[in-house]
Each structure stands twice: as C-alpha cells, then as structure tokens.
C-alpha positions as CSV (number, residue, x, y, z in Angstrom):
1,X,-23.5,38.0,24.5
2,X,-24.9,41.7,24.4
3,X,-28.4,41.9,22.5
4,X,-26.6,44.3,20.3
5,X,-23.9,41.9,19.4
6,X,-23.6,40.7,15.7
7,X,-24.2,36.6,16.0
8,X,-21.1,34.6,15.3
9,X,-20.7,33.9,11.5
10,X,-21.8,30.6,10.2
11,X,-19.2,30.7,8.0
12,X,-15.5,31.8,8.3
13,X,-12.7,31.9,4.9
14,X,-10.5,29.4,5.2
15,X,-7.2,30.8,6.6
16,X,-4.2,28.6,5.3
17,X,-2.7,25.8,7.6
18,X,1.0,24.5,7.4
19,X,1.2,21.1,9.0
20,X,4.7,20.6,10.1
21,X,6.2,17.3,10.2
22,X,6.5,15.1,13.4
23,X,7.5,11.3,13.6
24,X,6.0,8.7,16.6
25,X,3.6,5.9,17.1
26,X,0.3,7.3,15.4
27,X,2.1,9.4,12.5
28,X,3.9,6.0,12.0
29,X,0.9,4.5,12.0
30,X,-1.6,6.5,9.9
31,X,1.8,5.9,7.3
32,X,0.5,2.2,7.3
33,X,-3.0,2.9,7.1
34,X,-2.9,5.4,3.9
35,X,-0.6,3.2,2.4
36,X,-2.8,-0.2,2.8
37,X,-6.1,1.9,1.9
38,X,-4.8,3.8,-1.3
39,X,-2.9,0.0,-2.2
40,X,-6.5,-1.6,-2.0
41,X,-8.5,1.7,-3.5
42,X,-6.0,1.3,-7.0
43,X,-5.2,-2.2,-7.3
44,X,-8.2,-4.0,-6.3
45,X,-10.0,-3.5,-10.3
46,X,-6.9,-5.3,-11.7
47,X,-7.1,-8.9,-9.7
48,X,-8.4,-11.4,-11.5
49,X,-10.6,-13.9,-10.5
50,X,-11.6,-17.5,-12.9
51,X,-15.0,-17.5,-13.1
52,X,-15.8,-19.7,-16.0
53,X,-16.4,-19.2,-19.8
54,X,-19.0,-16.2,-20.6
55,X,-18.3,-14.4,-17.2
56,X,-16.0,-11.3,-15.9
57,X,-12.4,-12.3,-14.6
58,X,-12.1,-9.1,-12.5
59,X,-12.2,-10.3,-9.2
60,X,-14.4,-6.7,-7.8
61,X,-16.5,-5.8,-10.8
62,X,-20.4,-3.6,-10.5
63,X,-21.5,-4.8,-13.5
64,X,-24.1,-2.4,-14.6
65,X,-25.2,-3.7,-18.3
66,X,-25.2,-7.5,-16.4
67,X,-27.1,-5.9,-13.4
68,X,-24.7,-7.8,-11.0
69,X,-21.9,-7.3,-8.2
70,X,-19.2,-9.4,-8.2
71,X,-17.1,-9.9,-5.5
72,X,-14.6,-12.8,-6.1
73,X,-16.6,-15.9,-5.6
74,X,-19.6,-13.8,-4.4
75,X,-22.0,-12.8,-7.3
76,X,-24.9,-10.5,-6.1
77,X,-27.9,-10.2,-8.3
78,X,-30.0,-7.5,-8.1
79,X,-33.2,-9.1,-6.1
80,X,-30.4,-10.1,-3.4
81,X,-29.7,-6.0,-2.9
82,X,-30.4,-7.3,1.1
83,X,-26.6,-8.5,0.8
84,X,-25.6,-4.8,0.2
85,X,-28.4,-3.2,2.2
86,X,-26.7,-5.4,5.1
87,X,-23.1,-4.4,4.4
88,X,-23.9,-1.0,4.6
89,X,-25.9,-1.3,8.2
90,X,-22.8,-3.1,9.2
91,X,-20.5,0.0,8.2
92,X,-23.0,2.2,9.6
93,X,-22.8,0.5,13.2
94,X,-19.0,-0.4,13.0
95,X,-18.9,3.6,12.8
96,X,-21.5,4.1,15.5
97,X,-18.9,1.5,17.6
98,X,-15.5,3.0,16.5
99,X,-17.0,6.5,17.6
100,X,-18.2,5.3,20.7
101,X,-15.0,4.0,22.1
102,X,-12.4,5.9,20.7
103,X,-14.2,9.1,19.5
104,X,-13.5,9.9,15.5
105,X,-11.4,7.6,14.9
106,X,-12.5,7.3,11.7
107,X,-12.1,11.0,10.5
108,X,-8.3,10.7,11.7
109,X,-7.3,7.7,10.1
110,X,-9.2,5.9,7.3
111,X,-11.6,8.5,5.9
112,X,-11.1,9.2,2.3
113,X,-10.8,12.9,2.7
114,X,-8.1,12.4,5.8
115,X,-6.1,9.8,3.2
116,X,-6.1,12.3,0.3
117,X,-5.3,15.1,2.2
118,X,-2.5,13.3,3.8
119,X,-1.4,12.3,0.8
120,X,-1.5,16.1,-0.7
121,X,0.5,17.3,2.4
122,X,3.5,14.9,1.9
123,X,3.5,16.0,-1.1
124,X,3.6,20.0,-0.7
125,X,6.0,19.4,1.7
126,X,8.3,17.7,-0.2
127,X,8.1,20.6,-3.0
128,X,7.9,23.2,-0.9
129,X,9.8,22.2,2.3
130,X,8.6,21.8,6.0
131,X,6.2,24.2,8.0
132,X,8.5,27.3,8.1
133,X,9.4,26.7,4.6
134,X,5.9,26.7,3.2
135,X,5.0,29.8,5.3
136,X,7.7,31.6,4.2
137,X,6.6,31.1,0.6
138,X,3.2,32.1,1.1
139,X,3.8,35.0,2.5
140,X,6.9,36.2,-0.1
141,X,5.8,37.9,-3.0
142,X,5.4,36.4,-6.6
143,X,8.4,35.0,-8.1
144,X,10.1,33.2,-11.0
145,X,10.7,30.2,-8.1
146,X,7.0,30.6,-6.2
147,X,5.4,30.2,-9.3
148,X,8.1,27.0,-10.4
149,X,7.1,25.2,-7.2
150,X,3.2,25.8,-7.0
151,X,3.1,24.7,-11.0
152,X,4.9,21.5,-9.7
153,X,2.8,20.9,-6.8
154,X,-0.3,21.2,-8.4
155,X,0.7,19.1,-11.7
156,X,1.5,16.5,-9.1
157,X,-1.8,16.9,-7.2
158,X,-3.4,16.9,-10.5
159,X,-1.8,13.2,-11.4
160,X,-3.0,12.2,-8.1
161,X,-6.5,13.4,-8.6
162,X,-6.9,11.9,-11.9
163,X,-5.5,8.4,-11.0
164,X,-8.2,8.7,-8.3
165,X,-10.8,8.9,-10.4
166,X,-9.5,6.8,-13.1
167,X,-9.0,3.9,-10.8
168,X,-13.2,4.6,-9.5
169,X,-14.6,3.9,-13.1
170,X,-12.3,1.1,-13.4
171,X,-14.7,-1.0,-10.5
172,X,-17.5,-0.5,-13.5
173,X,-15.5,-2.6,-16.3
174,X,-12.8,-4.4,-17.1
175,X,-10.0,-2.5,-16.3
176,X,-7.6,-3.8,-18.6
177,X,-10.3,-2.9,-21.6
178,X,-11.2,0.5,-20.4
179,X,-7.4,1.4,-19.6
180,X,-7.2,0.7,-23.4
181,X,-10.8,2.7,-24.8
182,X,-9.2,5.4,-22.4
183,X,-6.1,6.1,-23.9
184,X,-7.4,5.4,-27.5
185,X,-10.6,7.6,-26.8
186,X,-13.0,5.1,-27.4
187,X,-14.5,4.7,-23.6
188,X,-18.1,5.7,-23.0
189,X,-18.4,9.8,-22.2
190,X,-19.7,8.5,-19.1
191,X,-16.7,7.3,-17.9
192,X,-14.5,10.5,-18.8
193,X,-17.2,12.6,-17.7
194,X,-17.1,10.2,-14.1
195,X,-13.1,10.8,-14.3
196,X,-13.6,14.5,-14.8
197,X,-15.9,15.1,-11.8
198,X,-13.8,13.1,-9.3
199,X,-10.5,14.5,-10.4
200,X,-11.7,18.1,-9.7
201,X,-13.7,17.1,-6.7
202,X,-10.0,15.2,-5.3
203,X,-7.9,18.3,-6.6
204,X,-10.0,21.0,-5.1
205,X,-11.2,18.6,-1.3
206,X,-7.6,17.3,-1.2
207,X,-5.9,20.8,-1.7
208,X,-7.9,23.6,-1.2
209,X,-10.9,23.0,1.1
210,X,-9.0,20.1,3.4
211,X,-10.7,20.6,7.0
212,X,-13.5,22.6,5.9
213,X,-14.8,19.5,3.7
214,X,-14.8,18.6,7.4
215,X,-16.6,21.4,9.2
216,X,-18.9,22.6,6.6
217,X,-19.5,19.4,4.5
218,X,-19.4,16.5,6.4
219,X,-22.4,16.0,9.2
220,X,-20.3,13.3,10.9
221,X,-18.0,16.3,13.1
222,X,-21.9,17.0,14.7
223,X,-23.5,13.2,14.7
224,X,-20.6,12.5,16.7
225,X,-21.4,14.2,19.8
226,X,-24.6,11.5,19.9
227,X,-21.9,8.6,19.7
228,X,-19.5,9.9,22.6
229,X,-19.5,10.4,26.3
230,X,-17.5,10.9,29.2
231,X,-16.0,7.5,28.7
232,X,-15.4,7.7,25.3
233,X,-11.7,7.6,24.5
234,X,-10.6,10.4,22.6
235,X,-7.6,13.0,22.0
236,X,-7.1,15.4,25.3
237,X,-5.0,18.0,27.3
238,X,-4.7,17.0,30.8
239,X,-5.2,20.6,31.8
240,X,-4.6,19.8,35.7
241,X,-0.6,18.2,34.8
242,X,0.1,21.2,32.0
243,X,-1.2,24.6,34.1
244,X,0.1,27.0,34.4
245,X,1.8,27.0,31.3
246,X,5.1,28.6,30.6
247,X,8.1,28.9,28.3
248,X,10.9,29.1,30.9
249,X,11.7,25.9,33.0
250,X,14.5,27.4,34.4
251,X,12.3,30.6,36.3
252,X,12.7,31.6,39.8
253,X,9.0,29.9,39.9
254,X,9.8,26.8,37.2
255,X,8.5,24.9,40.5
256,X,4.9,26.4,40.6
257,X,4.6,25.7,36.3
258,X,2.8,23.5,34.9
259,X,4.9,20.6,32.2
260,X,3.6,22.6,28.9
261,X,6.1,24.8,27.6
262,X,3.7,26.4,25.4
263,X,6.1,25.4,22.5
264,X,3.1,25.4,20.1
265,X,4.4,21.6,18.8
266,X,0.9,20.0,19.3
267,X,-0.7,23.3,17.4
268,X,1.8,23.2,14.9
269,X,1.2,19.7,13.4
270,X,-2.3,19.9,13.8
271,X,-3.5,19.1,10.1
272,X,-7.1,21.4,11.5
273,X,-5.2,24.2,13.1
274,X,-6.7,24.0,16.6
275,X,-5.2,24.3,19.7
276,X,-6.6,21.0,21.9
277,X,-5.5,22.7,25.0
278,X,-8.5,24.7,24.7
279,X,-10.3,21.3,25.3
280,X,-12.7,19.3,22.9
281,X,-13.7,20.8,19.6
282,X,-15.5,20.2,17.0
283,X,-13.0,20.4,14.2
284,X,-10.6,18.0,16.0
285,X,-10.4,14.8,13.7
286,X,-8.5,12.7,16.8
287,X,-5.4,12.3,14.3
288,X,-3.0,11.8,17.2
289,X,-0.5,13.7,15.9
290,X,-0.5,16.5,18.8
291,X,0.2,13.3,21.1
292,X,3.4,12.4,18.9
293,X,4.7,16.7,19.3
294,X,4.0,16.9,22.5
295,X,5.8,13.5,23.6
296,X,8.6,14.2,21.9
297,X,8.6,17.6,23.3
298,X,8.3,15.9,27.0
299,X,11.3,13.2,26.0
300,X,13.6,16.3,25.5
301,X,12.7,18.6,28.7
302,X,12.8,15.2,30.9
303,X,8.8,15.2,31.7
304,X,6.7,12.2,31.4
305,X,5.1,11.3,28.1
306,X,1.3,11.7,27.9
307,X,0.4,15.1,28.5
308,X,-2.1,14.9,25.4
309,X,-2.9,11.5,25.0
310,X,-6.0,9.5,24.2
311,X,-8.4,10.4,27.5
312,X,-11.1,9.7,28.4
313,X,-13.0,12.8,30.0
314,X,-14.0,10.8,33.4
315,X,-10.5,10.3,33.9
316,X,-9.5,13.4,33.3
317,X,-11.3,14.2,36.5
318,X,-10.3,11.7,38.0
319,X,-7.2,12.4,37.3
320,X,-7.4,15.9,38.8
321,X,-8.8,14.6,42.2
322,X,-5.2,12.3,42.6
323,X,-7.2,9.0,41.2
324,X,-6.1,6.6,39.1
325,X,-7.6,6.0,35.6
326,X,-9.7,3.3,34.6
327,X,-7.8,0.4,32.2
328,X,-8.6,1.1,29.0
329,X,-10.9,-2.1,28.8
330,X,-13.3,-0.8,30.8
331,X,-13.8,2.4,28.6
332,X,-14.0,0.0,25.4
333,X,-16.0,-2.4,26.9
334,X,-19.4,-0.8,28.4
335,X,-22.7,-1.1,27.3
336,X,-23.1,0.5,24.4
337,X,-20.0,-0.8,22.5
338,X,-21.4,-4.3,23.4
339,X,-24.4,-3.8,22.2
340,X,-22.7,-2.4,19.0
341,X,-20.6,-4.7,18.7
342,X,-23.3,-7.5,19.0
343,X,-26.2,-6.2,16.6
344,X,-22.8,-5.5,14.1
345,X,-22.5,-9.5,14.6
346,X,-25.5,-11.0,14.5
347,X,-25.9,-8.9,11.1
348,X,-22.9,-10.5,9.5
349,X,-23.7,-13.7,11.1
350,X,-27.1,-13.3,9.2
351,X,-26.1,-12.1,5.9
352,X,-22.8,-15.1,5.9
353,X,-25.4,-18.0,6.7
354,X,-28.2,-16.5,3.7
355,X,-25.2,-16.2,1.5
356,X,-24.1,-20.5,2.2
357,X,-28.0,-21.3,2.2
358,X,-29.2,-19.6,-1.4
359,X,-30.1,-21.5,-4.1
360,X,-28.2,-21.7,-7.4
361,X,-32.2,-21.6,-8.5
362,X,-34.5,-18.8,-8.1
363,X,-38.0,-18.2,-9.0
364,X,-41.3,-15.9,-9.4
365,X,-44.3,-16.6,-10.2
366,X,-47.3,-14.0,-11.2
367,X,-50.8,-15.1,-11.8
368,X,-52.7,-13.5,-14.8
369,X,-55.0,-11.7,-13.5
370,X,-57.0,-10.1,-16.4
371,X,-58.9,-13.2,-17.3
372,X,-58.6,-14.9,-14.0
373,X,-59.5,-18.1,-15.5
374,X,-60.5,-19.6,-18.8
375,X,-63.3,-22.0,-19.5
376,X,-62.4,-24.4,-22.4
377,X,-64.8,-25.6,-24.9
378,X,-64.6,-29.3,-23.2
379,X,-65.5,-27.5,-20.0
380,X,-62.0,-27.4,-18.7
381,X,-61.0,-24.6,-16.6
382,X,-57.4,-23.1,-17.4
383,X,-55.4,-20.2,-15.3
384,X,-52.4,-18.9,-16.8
385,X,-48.9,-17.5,-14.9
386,X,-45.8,-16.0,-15.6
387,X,-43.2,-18.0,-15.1
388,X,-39.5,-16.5,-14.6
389,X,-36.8,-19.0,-13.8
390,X,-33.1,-17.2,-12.5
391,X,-30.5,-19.8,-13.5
392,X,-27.6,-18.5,-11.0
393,X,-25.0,-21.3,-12.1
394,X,-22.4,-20.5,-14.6
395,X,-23.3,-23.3,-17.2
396,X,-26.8,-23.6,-18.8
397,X,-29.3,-26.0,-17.3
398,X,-32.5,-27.3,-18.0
399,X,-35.3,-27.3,-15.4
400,X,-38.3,-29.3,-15.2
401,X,-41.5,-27.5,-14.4
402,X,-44.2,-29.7,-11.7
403,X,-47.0,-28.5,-9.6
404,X,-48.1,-30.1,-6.5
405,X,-51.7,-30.0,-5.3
406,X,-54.4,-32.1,-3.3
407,X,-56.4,-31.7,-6.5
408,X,-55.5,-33.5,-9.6
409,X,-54.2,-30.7,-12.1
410,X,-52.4,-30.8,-15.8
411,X,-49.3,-28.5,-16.2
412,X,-48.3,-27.3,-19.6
413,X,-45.6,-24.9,-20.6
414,X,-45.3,-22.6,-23.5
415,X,-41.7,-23.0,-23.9
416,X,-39.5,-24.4,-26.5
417,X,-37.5,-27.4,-25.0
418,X,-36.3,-30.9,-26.3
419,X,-39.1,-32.7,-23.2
420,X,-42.2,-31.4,-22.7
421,X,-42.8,-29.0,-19.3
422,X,-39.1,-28.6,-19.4
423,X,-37.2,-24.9,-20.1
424,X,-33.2,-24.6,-20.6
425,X,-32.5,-21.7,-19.2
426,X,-28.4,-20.2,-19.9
427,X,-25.9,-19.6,-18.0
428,X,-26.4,-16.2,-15.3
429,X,-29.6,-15.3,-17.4
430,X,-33.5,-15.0,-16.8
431,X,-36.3,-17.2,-18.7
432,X,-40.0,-16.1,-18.5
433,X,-42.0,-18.4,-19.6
434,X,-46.3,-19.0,-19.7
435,X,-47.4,-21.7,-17.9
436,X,-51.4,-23.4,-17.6
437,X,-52.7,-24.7,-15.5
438,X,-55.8,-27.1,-16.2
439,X,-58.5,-28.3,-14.1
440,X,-60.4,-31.0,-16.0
441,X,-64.7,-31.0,-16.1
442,X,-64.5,-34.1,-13.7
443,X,-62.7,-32.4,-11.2
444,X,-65.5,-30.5,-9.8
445,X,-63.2,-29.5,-6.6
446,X,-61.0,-27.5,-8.5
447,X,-63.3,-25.7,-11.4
448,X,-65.6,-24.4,-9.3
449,X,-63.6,-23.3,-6.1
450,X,-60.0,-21.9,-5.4
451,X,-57.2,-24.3,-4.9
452,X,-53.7,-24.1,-3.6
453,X,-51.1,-25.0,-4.9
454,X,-47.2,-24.8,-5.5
455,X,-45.3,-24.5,-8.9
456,X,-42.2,-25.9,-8.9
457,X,-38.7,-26.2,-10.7
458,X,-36.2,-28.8,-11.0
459,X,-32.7,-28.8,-12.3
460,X,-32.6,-32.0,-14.3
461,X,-29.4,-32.9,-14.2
462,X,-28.7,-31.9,-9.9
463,X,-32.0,-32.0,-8.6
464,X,-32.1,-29.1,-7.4
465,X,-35.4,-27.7,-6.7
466,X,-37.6,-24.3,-5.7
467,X,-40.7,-23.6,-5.2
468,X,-43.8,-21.4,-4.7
469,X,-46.8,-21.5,-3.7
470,X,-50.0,-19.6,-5.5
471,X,-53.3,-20.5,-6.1
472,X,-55.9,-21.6,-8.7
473,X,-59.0,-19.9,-9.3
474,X,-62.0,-21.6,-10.7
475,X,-65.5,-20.5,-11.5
476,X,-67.1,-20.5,-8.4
C-alpha cells in the first residue's frame, strides 16, 4: 500500500443482500436443524415434569426467587454451580472441536443469529418473492404496493421477534401462569421489560444487521482462525478444476476453460454476499449453500459435482499436484480433535458420576470465632458453630445431630425439635441452627488444648448421613 494511502475502513455500511433460493443436501438440512432448534427454544417451558407436592411441574425452570435450576429430574442448587460451570466448559470445547474439524460449523447451522435470520429470509421471500423479485423492489420507487408488502413483512418479523422473547422469560416461571399475568398485565415489569429488549434486539439482528452481527459483533469469525488448519474441513473453490473461468462452453477454446461458468449461483445464495472463489474469508459462515448452487449448476452443464465442496486446504493441493485426497476420517480424526473430544469426555464423565454420587444431605459448618471458647461457671469449656443443614429431598425430614471425637465431648443443639439434638428441616429448604459443644473440667485433654473433631448429620428415618470435620478450641 502507498504511504500516502488512506488505511482500509474498519467499518463499511451494510449494502443490502438478496439470498436467492436453492434446494440440495445442506439447504435441506439446515431446514431440519432450524426446525428442531426453534421446536426445542418454544416448547421446552411448557413440558411438565411431576415433581411432588410444594415443587415446580415445568420440566426446564431457573428458578430465581427458589435460587434453583431445574432440569427434569436434575435440581441444581446454587453451591452445585460446578454442574453449570461444567456444561458450559463442555460447550466451550464441543465448539473448539466442531471448529476444528469442520471449520464454522456452528455459525452456518445452529447459531441463534444464523436460525433467526434464516427464519426472517423465508419469510421476506415469501412476501416479497425470490432474489430478482426483492431486488426489483428495492430498487423501484415508493409505492402504494412497496409500502403494503414491507408493512407485512415487518408485522410478521415483529410476531416472530416477540414470541422469541416471550418464550425466553417463560424458562424463569411457570409458563402457563405468566402467559396468563402477561395478557392480563399483571407480570412483573421485569418480564415485559426482558420481552421488550429481546424483541427489538431479534427484530433489528434478525432483519437489519444479519451478517454484520457476524463481522462486527461476534469475535468467533476471528477466534476461529486459532481452531482451524490446513486439515480442517471447511467450504472451498477448487481453483485448479474451475480456472479459467468462462461463460461460454460452447467457444472455439471451451477445451482450455475451466468447469465454472461464472453463473454467479454460489454468490447469489450466499446469505454473506461473498464470492468463495476468491478463497477463504472471514465472513464465510460455511452454510453450504454455495455447494448446493454450484452442484446443481454442474448436474445441468454435465460436469462432476463438487466444484465447491467441503475441502480441506491440504487437499486442495493435493489435489492440484494430480493426488488423491485424504478420506475424510483422517481430517476428523487427528490430534487435536482427539484430544477435544477426550477432555469434552472426561468432563461429562466427571460431572454425570458427581451428579449419581451427591447426597440428598448437605452441610456447613462455621465456628464462632469472636469468643473462641467459653469457660462455664462449673469450669466447663463450651465452643459454639453454626450449623446449616440443606435438606435436598422433596419431603421434610428430621436429622439427628452427633459428633465424633477421641475426646469425650457433649453436643447440644439450639433447635426446636420433638428429640433432643435433632432438627426437622422441610422439604428443598435451609436450617441454620447453633450448636455447643462442651468439654467437661475432667477432661483436661480437651479444655486446655485443640481437638479435632467431625460434626455430623443423620436422616432419621434413611440413615443417611454427612459430615465435617472442624475443630475445638480450648484454653490452652
């Protein structure tokens, strides 16, 4: 670049795209896959789940005001935040894995913004027509008709937008209630205020920004070149089979042409407006579409499919040198996608086994520090603790409260309960309770030195227990 060049813009106005419609295998299948996601994204807050008396019946419920995450038989509390803190390290390197093998995958398929976008395309198009259609209209003057059919497309968008946010608040509380405080005005302002943000931020990402919330917004388009290399599969031109290009097969020199047409197909669907012929960029999503154009493009001119295809970029010069590719395993399976794919398991094999191994009991225990002890009149020495006791089970139970020790100690608690040193704690709730512990005058081991020992908790009626261990202080 000259030194008295202006530097490239960091920014660029978003110049409209029109997607035009193809059909094949990965249009086909990104159908599916909007479909399954947007099924799971609306209808998941309305499955019910039995969970007992005094608990939620939505199956996938954050309960805020209860401080829990349900998750049909799973309940999460919130000192077991590991369990989510897990799930999303699992997400995180499932992405780092995808990416790895098969490029964005991700962005072309199953991100939100890709789904929503999608979804806003079909539906200008079937307002406003196909790709020639839709430019034709944006380029015509204002009219009685452009003005009917961009009113229409937007109250639809609009619908879409709201139901999207609607169905968001609706993982925060019953759904069937808040449907009803919604429509009678009687919901929390947080939840229209929630349903207000996301509607605008669906209406304007989904149909106005599209693939700049992509280039400008999103850091995943520049993480991504850390996640890929030259075996990565990803969307590609194979430059050596398509130059030189030309429109005429039928030329004096049709022979010396490469098998693109230049028909513009693969640019024409492209939902980013690139060109991938110009090789890999950064605003490519790998949506596959181009592959479906362009093969349908080759079926017609009698050429072999595959001229943009998923590629990997060793191949691709392989390729060009008269070699054959490698099979596709070898791309997927190579040392960093097993080594993804193995710290991704042994996570989830971690977080299934501490979720079949927690106790329905769980416990703290916090020693008074401020007096450390207490010297009776009788010459006793006392410590004192707080006591909290997590009943995780949906009925109530009572617990007995022991302490084990190689000194001999006295346990009382300050609790109301039918048996002394025993606690009921209900259903799903917290008990703190004050516990002391005594060291008699005669027990000259434990008054004047520290002691260990271990406070526990058992359910009276399962014998279920937990423990931990702390210590008591005494004078010396």
């Amino acid at each position: 670049m000259p030194q008295d060049a202006a530097p490239p813009p960091l920014y660029a106005p978003r110049a409209p795209i029109f997607p035009r419609r193809v059909k094949g295998t990965f249009r086909t299948l990104k159908w599916w896959i909007m479909g399954v996601t947007l099924a799971i994204y609306y209808l998941t807050p309305w499955i019910r789940w039995d969970r007992g008396p005094n608990l939620p019946d939505q199956a996938v419920l954050i309960d805020m005001a209860g401080r829990r995450f349900y998750f049909f038989w799973i309940e999460i509390w919130p000192h077991e935040f590991y369990f989510v803190a897990g799930l999303l390290i699992m997400a995180g390197l499932g992405l780092f894995l995808f990416t790895s093998a098969l490029g964005r995958v991700w962005c072309g398929y199953a991100c939100p913004q890709t789904v929503w976008t999608d979804m806003f395309i079909l539906v200008e198009r079937w307002i406003e027509g196909d790709r020639n259609a839709r430019v034709r209209l944006w380029n015509a003057g204002w009219s009685a008709r452009k003005l009917r059919l961009r009113v229409t497309k937007w109250v639809v968008w609009f619908v879409i937008a709201m139901a999207t946010g609607g169905a968001w608040v609706f993982y925060f509380a019953d759904a069937p209630t808040l449907a009803g405080d919604l429509v009678t005005f009687q919901a929390p302002l947080v939840a229209y205020s929630t349903i207000l943000v996301l509607t605008a931020t669906t209406f304007v990402f989904g149909g106005f920004m599209r693939e700049q919330v992509c280039n400008y917004m999103c850091p995943w388009p520049r993480i991504q070149a850390a996640m890929m290399d030259e075996s990565t599969l990803t969307v590609a031109y194979r430059h050596w089979r398509g130059e030189p290009r030309g429109k005429h097969m039928k030329a004096e020199d049709a022979d010396l042409r490469g098998d693109c047409i230049d028909c513009m197909a693969c640019v024409n669907v492209c939902p980013a407006g690139i060109d991938i012929r110009d090789g890999q960029q950064m605003e490519c999503i790998t949506c596959a579409l181009c592959i479906d154009a362009c093969d349908e493009v080759m079926a017609r001119i009698g050429k072999p499919r595959g001229l943009i295809d998923y590629l990997a970029l060793s191949d691709e010069a392989a390729e060009t040198q008269g070699a054959q590719p490698r099979p596709i395993w070898q791309h997927v399976l190579r040392p960093r996608t097993v080594l993804y794919t193995a710290m991704w398991a042994l996570i989830g094999v971690a977080l299934v086994y501490a979720l079949f191994i927690r106790s329905d009991i769980d416990m703290t225990v916090e020693p008074v520090r401020n007096p450390q002890f207490v010297t009776l009149s009788d010459g006793s020495v006392r410590n004192t603790y707080t006591l909290r006791i997590r009943n995780l089970t949906a009925e109530d139970r009572e617990f007995r409260v022991m302490l084990t020790s190689d000194e001999i100690l006295r346990i009382d608690v300050e609790a109301e309960g039918r048996v002394p040193n025993h606690v009921a704690v209900p259903a799903n709730e917290t008990l703190q309770a004050r516990v002391y512990v005594i060291a008699r005058p005669q027990d000259a081991a434990a008054t004047e030195a520290t002691t260990d020992l271990r406070l526990w908790v058992e359910d009276v009626e399962t014998d279920d227990r937990a423990g931990v261990a702390t210590i008591f202080n005494g004078k010396g």
